[in-house]
Backbone bond lengths (Angstrom), bond angles and torsions (degrees), N, CA, C in turn:
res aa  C-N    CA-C-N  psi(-1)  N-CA   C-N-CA  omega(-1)  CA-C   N-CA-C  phi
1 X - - - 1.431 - - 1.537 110.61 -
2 X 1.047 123.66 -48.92 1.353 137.92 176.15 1.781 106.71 -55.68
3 X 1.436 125.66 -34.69 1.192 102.85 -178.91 1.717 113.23 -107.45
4 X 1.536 88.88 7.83 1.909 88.19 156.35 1.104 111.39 -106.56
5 X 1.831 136.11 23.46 1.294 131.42 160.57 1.662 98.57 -91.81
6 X 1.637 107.00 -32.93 1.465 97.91 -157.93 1.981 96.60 -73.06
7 X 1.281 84.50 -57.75 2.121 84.81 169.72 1.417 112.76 -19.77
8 X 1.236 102.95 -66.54 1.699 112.12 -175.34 1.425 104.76 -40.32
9 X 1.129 108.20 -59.45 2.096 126.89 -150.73 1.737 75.26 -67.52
10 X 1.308 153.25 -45.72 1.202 137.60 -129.39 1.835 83.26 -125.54
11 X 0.686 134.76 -48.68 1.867 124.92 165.50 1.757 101.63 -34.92
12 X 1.180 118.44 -67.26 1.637 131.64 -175.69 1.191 112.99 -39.46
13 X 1.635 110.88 -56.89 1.579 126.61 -155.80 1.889 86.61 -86.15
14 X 1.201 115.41 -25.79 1.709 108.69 -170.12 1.840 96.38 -85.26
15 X 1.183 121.94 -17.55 1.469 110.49 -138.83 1.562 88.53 -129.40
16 X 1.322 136.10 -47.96 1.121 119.71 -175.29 1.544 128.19 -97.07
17 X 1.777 115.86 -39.29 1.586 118.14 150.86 1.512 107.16 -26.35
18 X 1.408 104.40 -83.98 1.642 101.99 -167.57 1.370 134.41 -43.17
19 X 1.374 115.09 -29.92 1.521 113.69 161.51 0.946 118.93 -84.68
20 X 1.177 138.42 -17.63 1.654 141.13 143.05 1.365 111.02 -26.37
21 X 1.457 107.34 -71.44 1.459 117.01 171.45 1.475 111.44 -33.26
22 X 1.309 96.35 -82.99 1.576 116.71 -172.08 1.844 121.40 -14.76
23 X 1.696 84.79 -62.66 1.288 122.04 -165.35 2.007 92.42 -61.42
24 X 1.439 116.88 -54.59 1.366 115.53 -159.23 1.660 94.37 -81.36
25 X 1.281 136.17 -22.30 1.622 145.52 -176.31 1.895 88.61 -78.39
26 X 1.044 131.71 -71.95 1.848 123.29 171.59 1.237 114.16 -47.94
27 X 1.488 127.24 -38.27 1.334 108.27 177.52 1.725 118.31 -61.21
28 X 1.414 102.78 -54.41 1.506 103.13 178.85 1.543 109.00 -52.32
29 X 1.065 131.50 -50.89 1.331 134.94 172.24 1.779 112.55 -39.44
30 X 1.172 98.76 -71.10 1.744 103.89 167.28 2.299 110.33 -40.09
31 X 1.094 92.68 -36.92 1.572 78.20 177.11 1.083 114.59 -97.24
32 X 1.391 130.16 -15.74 1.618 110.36 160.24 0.977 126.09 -95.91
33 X 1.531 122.86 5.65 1.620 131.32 153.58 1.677 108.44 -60.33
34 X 1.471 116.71 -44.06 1.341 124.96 -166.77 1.397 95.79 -88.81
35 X 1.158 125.02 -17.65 1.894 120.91 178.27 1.448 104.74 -81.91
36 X 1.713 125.75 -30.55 1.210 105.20 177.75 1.443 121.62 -105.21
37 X 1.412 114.06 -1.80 1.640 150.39 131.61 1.492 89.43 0.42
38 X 1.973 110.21 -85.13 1.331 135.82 -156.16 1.324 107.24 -71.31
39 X 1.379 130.81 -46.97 1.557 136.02 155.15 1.524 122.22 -38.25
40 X 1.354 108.17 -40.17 1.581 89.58 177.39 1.818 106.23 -94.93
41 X 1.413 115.74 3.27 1.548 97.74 166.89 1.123 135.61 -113.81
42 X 1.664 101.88 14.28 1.133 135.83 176.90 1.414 100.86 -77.83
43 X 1.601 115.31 -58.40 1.427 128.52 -161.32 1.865 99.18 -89.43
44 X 1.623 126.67 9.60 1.046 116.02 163.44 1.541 91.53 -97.08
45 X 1.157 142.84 -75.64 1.120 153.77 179.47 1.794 109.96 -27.79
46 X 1.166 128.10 -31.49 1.624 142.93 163.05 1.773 101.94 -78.28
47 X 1.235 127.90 3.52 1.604 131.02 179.62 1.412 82.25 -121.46
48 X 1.150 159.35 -12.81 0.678 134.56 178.33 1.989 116.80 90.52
49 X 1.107 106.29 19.84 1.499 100.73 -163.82 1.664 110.16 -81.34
50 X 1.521 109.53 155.15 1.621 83.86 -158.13 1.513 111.81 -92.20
51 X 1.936 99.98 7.62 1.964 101.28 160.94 1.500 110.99 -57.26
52 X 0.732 134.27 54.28 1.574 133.09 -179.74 1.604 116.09 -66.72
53 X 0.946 149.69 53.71 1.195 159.11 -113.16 1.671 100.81 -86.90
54 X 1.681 132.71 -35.39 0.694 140.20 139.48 1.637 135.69 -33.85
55 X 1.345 110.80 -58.14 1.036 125.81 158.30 1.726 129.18 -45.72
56 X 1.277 104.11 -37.75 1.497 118.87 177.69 1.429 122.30 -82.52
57 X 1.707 98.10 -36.84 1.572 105.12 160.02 2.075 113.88 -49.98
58 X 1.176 96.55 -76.19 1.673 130.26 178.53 2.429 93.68 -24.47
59 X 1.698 100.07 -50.24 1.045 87.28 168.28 1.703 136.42 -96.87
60 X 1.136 97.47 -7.47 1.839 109.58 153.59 1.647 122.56 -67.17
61 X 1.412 102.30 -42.62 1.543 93.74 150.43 1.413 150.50 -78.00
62 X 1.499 114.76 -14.65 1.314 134.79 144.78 1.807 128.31 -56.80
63 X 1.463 102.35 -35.53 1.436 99.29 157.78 1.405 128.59 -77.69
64 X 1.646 108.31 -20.45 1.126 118.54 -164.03 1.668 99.17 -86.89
65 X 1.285 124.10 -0.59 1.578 132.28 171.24 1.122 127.00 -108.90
66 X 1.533 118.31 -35.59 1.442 116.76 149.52 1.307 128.90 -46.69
67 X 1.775 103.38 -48.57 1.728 107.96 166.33 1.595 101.92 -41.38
68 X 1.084 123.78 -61.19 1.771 133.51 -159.54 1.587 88.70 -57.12
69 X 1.180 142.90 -71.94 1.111 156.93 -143.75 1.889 90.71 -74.42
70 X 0.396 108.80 -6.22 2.227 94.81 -176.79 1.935 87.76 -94.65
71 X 1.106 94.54 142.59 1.564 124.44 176.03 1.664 91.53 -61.04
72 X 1.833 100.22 140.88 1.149 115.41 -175.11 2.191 109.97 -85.33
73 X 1.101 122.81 -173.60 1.579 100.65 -166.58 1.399 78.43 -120.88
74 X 0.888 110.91 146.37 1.910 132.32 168.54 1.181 92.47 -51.31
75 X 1.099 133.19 -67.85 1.528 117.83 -151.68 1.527 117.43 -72.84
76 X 0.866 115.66 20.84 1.562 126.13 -179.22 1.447 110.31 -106.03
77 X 1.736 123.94 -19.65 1.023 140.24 -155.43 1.809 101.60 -80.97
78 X 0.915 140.35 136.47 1.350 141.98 156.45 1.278 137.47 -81.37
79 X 1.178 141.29 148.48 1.482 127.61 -156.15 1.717 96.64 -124.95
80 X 1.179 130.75 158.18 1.488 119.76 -174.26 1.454 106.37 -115.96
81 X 1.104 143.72 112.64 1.786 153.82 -144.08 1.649 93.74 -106.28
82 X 1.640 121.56 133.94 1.133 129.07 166.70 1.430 115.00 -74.30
């Protein structure tokens, strides 16, 4: 009994601390990868470069409303039969 408590105690302490760790050591990593991610496309977009990624969105959604905005064609329209 005693050396399937100690197994246990040493499965736990091997298996769950460390991905604890792991897990909270990648997270911080993941946000200052994505913090300097935002810094350099900030400072391309402040040069003026014409990847503007923002900009390209802003005009994909502007086409995507004009499309909406053009008159629909009659013949597409359906009629409902008694």
């Amino acid at each position: 009994m005693d050396e399937q408590y100690n197994a246990g105690a040493i499965a736990w302490a091997t298996g769950d601390i460390p991905v604890l760790i792991t897990t909270i050591i990648l997270s911080i990593q993941w946000v200052r990868s994505d913090q300097r991610e935002a810094r350099r496309i900030d400072r391309r977009i402040d040069r003026g470069d014409g990847n503007d990624p923002l900009a390209a969105y802003n005009a994909y959604l502007a086409s995507l409303h004009a499309r909406d905005r053009r008159p629909a064609h009659s013949s597409s329209t359906f009629t409902e039969e008694s």
